[in-house]
C-alpha positions as a Markdown table, in Angstrom:
| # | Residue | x | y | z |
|---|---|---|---|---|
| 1 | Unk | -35.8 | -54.7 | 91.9 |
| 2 | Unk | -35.0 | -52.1 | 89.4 |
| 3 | Unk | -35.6 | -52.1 | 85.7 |
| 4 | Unk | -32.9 | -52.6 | 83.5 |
| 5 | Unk | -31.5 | -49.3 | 81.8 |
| 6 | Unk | -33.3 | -48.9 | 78.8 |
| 7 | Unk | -36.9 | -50.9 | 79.6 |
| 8 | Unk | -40.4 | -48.9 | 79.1 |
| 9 | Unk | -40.7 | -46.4 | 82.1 |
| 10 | Unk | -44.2 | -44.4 | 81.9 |
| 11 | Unk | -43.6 | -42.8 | 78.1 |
| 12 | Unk | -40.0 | -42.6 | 78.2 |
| 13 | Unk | -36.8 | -45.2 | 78.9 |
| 14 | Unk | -35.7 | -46.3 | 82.5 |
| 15 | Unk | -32.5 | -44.2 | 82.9 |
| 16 | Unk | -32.9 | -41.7 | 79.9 |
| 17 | Unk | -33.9 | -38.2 | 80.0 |
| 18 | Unk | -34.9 | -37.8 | 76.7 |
| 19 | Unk | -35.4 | -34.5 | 75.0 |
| 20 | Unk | -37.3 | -32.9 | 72.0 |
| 21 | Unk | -35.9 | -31.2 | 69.3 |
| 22 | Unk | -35.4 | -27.6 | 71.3 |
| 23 | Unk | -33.7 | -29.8 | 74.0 |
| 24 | Unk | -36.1 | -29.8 | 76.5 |
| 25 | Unk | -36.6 | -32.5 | 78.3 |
| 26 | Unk | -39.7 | -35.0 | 78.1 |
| 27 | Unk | -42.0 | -36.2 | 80.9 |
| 28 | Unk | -41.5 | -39.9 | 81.3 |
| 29 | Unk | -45.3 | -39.9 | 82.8 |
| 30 | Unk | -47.3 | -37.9 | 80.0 |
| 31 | Unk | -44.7 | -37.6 | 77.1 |
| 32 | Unk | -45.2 | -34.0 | 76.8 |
| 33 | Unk | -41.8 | -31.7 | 76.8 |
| 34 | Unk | -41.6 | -29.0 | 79.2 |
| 35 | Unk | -38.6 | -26.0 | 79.6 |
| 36 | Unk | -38.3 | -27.1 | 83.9 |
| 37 | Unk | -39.2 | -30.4 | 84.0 |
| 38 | Unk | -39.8 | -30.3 | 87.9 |
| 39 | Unk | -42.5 | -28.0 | 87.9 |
| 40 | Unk | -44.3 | -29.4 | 85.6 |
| 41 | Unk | -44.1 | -32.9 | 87.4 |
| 42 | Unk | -44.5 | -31.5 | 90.9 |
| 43 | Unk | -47.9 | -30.0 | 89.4 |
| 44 | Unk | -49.2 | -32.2 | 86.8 |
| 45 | Unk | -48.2 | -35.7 | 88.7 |
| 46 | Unk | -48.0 | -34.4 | 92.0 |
| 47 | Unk | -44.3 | -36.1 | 92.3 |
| 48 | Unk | -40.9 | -34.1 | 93.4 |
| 49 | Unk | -38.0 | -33.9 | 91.6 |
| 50 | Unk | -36.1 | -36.6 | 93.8 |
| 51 | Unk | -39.5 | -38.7 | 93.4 |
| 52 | Unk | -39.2 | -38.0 | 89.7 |
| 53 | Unk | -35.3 | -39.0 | 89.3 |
| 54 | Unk | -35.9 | -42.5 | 91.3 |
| 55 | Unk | -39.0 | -43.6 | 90.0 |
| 56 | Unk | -37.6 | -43.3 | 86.1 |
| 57 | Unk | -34.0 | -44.3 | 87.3 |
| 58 | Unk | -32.2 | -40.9 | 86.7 |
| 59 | Unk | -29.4 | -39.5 | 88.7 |
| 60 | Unk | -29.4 | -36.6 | 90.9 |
| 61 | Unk | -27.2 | -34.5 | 88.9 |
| 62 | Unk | -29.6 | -35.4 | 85.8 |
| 63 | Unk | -30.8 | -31.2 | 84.9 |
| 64 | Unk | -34.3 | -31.2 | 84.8 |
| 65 | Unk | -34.6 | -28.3 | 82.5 |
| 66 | Unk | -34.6 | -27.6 | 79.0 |
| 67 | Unk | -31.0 | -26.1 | 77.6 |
| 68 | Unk | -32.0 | -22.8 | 76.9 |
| 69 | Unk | -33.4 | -22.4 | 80.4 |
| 70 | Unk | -29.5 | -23.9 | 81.5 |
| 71 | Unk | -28.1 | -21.3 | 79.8 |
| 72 | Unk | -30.0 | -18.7 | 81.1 |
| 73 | Unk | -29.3 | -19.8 | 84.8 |
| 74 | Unk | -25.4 | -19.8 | 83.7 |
| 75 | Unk | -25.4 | -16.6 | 82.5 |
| 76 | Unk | -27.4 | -15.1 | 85.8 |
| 77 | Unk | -24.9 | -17.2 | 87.5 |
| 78 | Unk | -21.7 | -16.0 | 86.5 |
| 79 | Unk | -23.1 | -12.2 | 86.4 |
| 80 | Unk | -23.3 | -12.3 | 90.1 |
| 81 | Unk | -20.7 | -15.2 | 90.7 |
| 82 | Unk | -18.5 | -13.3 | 93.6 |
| 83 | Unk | -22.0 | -12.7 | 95.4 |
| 84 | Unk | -23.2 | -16.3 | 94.8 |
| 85 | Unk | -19.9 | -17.6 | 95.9 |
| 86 | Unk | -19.9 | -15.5 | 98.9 |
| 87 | Unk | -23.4 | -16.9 | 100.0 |
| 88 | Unk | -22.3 | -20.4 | 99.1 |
| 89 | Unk | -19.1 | -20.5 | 101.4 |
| 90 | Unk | -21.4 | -19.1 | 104.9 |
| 91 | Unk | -24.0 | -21.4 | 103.9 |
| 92 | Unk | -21.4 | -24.7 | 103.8 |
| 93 | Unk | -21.9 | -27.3 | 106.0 |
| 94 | Unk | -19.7 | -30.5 | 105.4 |
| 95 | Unk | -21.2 | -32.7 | 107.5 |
| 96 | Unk | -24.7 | -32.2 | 106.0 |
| 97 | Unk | -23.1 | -32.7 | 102.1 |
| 98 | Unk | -21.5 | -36.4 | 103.7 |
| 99 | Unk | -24.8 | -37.1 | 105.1 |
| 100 | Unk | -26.7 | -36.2 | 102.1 |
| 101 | Unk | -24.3 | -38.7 | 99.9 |
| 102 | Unk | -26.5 | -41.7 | 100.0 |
| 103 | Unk | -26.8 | -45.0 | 97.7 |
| 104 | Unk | -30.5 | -43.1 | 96.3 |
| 105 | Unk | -28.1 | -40.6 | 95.2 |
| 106 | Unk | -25.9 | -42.5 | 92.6 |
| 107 | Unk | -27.6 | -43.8 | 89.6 |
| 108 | Unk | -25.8 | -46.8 | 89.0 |
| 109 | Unk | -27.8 | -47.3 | 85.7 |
| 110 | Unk | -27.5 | -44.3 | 84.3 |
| 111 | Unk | -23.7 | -43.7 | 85.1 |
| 112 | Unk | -23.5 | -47.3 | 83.2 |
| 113 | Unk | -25.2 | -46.3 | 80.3 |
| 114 | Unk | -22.9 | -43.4 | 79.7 |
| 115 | Unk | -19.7 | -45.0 | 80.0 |
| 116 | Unk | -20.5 | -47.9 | 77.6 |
| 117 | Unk | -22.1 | -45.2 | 74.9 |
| 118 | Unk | -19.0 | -43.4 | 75.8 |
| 119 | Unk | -16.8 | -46.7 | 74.8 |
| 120 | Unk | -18.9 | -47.2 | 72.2 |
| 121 | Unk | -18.6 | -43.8 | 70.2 |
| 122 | Unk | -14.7 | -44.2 | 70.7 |
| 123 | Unk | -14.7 | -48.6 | 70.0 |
| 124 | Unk | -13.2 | -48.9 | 66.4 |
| 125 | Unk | -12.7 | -52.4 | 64.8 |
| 126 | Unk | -9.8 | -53.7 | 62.9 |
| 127 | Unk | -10.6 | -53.5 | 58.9 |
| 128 | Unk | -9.9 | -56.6 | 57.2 |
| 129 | Unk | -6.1 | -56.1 | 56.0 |
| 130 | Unk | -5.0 | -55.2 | 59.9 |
| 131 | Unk | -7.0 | -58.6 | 60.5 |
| 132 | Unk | -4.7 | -60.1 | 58.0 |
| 133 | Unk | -1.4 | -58.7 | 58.9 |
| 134 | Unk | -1.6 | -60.1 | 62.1 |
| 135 | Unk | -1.6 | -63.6 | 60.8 |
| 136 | Unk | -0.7 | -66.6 | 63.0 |
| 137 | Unk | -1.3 | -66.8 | 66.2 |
| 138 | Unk | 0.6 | -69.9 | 66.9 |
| 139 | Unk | 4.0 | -68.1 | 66.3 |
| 140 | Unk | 4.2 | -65.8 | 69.1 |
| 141 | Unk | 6.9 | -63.5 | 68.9 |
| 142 | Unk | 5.8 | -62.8 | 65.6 |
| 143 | Unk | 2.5 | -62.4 | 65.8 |
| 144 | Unk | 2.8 | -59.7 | 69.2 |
| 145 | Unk | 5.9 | -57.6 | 66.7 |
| 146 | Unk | 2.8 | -57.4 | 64.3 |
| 147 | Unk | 0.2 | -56.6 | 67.1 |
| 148 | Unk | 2.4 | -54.1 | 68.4 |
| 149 | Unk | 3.2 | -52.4 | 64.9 |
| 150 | Unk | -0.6 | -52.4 | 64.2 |
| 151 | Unk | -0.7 | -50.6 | 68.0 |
| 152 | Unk | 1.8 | -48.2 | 67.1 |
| 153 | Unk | 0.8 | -47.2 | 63.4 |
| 154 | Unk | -2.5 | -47.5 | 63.2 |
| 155 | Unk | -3.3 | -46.7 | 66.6 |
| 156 | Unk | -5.6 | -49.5 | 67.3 |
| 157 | Unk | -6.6 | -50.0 | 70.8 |
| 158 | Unk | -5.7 | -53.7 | 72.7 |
| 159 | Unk | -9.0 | -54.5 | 73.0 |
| 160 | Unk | -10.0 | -54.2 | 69.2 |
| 161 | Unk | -7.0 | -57.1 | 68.3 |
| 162 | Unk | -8.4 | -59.2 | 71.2 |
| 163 | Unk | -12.3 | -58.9 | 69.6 |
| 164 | Unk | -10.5 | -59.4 | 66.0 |
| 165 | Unk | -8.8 | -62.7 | 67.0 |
| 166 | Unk | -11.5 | -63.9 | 69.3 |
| 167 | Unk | -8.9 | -63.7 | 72.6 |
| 168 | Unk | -10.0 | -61.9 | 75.9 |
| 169 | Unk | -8.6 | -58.7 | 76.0 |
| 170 | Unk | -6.4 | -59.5 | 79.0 |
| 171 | Unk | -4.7 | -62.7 | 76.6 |
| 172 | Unk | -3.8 | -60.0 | 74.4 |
| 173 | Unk | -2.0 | -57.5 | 76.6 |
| 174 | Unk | -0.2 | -60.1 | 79.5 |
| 175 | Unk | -0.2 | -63.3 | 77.9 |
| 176 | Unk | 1.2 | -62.0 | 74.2 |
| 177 | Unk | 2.1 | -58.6 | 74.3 |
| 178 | Unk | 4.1 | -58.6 | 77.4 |
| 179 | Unk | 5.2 | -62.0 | 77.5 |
| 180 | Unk | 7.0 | -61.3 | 73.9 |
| 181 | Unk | 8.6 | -58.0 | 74.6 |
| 182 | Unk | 9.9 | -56.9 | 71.0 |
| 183 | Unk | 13.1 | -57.9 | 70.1 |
């Protein structure tokens, strides 16, 4: 069984590459921080970077390196980009890629935790006086006119009247919202 997203792993957090204040990452096994994270693991703990990624629960297109090394590799990248592409397209192999596209591969935990702190930075709550104006939720019609206003001018999102009134989200939207069209 896997730990949940977040739990102790080594120094760091099960799913989290953390990294220092120069952005390189740190080493979930010794805590130190390191500019290419996969050498220094491959050396120091004797584990490879797949190894690496499983054990602490990080996907496969987590970087491993610090982001002034990232930058580096972009700008070598793009200097030579027709040459690299070149190499890229007689090296394909299609059949290899869908073989290589395994459950290991996809970090359910991690690709979690990045949509809910995605929702989170964007989740805004009604302020008191929108909590007000919607009023009454035994008059219907009235009551989805003002949700619908408070939609419109304020831009609040469905789900933030649904927390604000204490309704599932999908009450707000099917059983209100489109059940009393405006009128």
């Amino acid at each position: 069984m896997r730990p949940e997203f977040g739990a102790p792993s080594g120094v760091g957090r099960y799913g989290v590459l953390d990294r220092d204040d120069d952005g390189r990452p740190v080493c979930h096994e010794c805590g130190r921080a390191f500019e290419q994270l996969a050498t220094h693991t491959r050396t120091a703990h004797g584990l490879t970077a797949a190894r690496y990624r499983e054990k602490h629960g990080l996907s496969t297109r987590t970087r491993l390196i610090g982001t002034a090394t990232a930058a580096r590799l972009s700008e070598a990248w793009y200097e030579h980009e027709t040459e690299h592409l070149a190499r890229l397209d007689a090296a394909r192999d299609v059949d290899a890629a869908r073989a290589g596209n395994t459950a290991a591969g996809q970090r359910r935990a991690e690709r979690v935790a990045r949509r809910i702190e995605a929702s989170s930075a964007r989740r805004v709550d009604l302020i008191p006086a929108q909590v007000a104006e919607l009023g009454d939720l035994t008059d219907m019609q009235g009551w989805a006119d003002r949700a619908r206003a408070l939609i419109e001018r304020d831009g609040v999102s469905h789900a933030a009247i649904a927390r604000a009134v204490g309704l599932a989200n999908g009450s707000v939207v099917w059983n209100r919202l489109r059940r009393y069209p405006p009128v």
